[in-house]
KOLZA-380033 format. One record per residue (C-alpha): residue in three letters; y, x, z. Coordinates in nm, 2 decimals. Each point is the difference from the previous one (the first is absolute). Last residue first. Layout:
N
<pt "ALA" <Y X Z>>
...
//
This chain:
117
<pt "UNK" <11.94 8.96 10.33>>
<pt "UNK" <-0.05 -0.08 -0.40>>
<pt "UNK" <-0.20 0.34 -0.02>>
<pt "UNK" <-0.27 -0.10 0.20>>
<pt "UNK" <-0.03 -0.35 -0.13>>
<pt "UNK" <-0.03 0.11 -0.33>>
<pt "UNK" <-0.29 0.27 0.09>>
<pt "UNK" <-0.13 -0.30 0.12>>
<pt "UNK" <0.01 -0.23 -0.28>>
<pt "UNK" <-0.08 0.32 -0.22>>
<pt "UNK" <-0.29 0.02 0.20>>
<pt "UNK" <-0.16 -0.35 0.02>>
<pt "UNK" <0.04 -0.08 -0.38>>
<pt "UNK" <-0.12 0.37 -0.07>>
<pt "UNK" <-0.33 -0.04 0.17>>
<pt "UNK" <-0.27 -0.10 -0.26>>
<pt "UNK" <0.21 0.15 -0.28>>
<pt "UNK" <0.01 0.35 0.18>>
<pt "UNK" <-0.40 -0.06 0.07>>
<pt "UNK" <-0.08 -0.05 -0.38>>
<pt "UNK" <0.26 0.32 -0.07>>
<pt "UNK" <-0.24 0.20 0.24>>
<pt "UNK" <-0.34 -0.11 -0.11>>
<pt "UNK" <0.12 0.11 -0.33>>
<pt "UNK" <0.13 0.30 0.09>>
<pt "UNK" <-0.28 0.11 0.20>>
<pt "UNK" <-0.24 -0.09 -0.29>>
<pt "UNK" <0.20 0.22 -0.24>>
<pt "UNK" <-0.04 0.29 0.25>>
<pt "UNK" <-0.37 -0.04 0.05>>
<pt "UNK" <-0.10 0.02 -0.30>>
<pt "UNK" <-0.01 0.35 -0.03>>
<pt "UNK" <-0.18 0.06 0.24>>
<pt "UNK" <-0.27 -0.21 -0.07>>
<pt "UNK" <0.00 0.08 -0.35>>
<pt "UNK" <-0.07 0.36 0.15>>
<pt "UNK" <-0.26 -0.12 0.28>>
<pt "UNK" <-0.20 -0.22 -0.33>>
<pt "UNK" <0.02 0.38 -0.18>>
<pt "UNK" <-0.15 0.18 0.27>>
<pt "UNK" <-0.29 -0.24 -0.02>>
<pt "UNK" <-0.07 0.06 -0.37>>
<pt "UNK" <0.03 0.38 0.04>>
<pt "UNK" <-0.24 -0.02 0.32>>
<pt "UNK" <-0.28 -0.21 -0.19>>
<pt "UNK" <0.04 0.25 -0.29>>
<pt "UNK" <-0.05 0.31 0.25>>
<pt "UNK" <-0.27 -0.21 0.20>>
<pt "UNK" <-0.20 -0.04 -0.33>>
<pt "UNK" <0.04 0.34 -0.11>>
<pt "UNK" <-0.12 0.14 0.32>>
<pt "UNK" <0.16 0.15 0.26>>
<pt "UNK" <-0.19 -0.11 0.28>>
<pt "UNK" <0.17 -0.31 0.09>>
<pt "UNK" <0.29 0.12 0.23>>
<pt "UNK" <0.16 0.33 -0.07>>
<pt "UNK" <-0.10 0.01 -0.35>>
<pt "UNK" <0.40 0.06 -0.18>>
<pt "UNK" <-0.07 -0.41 -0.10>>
<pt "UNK" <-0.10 -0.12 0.27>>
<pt "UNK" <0.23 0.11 0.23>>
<pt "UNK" <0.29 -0.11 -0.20>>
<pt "UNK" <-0.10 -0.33 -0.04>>
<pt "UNK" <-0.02 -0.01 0.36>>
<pt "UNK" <0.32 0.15 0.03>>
<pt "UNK" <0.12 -0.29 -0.27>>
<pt "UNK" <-0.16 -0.32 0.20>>
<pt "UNK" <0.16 0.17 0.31>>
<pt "UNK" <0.37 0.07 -0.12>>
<pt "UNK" <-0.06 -0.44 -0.15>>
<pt "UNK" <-0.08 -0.07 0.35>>
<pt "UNK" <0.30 0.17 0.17>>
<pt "UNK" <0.28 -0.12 -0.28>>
<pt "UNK" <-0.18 -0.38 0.03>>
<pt "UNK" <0.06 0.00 0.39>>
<pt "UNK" <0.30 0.14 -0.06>>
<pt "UNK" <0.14 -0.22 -0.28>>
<pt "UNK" <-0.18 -0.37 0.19>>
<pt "UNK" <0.19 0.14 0.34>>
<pt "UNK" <0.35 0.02 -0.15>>
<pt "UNK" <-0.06 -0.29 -0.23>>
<pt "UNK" <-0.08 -0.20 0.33>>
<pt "UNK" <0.29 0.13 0.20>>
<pt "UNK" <0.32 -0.02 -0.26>>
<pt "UNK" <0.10 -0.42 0.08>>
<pt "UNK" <-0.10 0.03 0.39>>
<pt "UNK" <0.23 0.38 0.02>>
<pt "UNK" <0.26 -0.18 -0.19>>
<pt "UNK" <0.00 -0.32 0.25>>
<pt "UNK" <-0.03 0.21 0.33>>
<pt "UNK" <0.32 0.19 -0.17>>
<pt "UNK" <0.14 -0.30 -0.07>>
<pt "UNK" <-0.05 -0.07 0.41>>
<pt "UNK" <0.10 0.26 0.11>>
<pt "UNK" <0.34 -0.04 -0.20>>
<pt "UNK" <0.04 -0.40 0.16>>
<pt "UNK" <-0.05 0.10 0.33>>
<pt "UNK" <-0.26 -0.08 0.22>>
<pt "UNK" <0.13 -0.02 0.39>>
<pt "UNK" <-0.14 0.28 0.21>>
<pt "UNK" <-0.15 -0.11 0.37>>
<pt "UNK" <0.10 0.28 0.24>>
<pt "UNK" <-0.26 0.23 0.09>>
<pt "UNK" <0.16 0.33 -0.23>>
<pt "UNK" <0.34 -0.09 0.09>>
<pt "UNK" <-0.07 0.01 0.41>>
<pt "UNK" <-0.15 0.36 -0.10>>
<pt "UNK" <0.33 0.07 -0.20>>
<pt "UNK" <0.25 -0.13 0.29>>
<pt "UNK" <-0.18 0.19 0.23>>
<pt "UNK" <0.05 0.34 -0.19>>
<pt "UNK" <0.35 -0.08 -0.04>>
<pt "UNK" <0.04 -0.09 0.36>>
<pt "UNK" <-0.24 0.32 0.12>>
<pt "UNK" <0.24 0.22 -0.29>>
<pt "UNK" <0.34 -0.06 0.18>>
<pt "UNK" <0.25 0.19 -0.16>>
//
């Protein structure tokens, strides 16, 4: 067995020019169609977590000098990060359907075209 031939052939693989098939590129198309609720449903996961641990801190007197004001201010705060939260899952699945129906003309023709050959 003659690994410097296999090994060249690999390396000579790796620079040569690569022809886009038709399975990268529905998978280009998926990732396109699924990116933008991914990153909104993050983004909104992380910011609602810090709205509430704010809220949080407020209200056991870590921040704001543990008064009754900052306790009430912190238990009204918390409670936008929750409804946060728990929003966010709906919203996800909404933004992804609307993004399915955007791109399903162009994927199913493709995925159509892959499976026909």
């Amino acid at each position: 067995m003659n690994t410097d031939k296999i090994y060249a052939e690999q390396i000579a693989n790796e620079y040569s020019p690569k022809e886009t098939s038709k399975v990268i590129a529905l998978r280009k198309l998926d990732s396109k169609a699924k990116l933008p609720a991914t990153i909104f449903t993050y983004s909104m996961g992380i910011i609602s977590a810090l709205v509430m641990g704010t809220g949080m801190c407020l209200a056991m007197g870590e921040i704001g000098g543990g008064t009754l004001g900052s306790f009430a201010m912190g238990v009204i705060i918390g409670i936008f990060g929750m409804l946060g939260i728990v929003a966010n899952y709906p919203i996800y699945k909404k933004l992804i359907k609307k993004a399915k129906q955007k791109y399903a003309f162009e994927i199913i023709q493709l995925a159509k075209e892959i499976s026909e050959n």
